[in-house]
Structures are given as C-alpha cells and as structure tokens.
N, C-alpha and C positions, 0 to 999 in steps of 0.2 A: 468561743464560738465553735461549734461543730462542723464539719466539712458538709452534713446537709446544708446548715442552716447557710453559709457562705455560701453554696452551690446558689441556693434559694433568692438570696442578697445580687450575686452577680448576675441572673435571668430576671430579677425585677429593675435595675438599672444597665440594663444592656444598651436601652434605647440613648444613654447619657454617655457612653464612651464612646469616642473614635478612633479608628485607627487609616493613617493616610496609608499612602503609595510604598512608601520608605519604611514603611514600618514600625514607627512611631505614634506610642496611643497616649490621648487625652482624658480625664475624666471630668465632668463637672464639678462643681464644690459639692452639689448636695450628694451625688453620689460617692465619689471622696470620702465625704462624711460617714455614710452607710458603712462605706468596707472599715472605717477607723472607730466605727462606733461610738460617733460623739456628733455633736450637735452641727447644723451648716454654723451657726456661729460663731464656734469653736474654731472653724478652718480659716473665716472669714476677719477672725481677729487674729489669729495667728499671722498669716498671712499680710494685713495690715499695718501689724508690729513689726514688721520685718525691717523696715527702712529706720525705725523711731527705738522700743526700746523690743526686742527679739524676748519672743514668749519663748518657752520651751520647747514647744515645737518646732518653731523658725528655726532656733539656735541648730537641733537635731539637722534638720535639714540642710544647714549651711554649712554644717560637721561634716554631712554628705554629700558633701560638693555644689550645693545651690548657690545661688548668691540672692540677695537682698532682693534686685531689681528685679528678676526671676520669678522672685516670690508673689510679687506684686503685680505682675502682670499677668498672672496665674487667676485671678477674680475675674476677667478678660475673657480671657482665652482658655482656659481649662489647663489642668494639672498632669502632667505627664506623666504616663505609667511607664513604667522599666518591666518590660515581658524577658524572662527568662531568666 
C-alpha cells in the first residue's frame, strides 16, 4: 500500500478512532480492518478465537504482549492503537 493510499485510508476512518485525555487511541473493528487490509471479519474472528483456539493473528498479538481477554473485549470497546 502506498503512503498516498494509507494517507487516503487514515482521512476516511478518522471519524472511527479515538483518542482520550491520556493519550491513548482506539480503533474500531472496521476501521482496524481498513489499515490491515482484510475483511471486519477477519478481525472479528480473530479476535473471537482468542479465548478458544488463537488464529494467527491472536497468537501474533499475544506474542506482543496482549492477552486473550484483551482481545475479546476489543469487539466492545475498540482496539488500541500504539502512537509512536
């Protein structure tokens, strides 16, 4: 993906990410999706799998310090972005 086209990706889901007081940013699943270039379903089973049998995704993510229940409460509440 080219730094337009991501440029392009991050101003069309701008409206889906948060970031609090603390400085701590959220994403939604679908948006998530956009920047990973795969399906909301993709995230939504991923994520899912976390607790039961960890897709490769989860696994990735729990490599990097997530944990299971983390994951899942991530379809909730939105997925944590790491700035910086």
């Amino acid at each position: 993906m080219s730094q337009i086209e991501i440029a392009q990706i991050i101003e069309q889901i701008s409206q889906e990410i948060e970031v609090d007081s603390d400085g701590h940013g959220k994403a939604s699943i679908k948006a998530t999706a956009r920047l990973a270039g795969v399906s909301d379903m993709a995230i939504i089973k991923a994520l899912e799998s976390a607790n039961l049998e960890p897709s490769k995704l989860a696994q990735m993510l729990m490599q990097q310090g997530f944990n299971a229940a983390k994951l899942t409460e991530w379809r909730t509440l939105g997925i944590p972005i790491r700035f910086g």
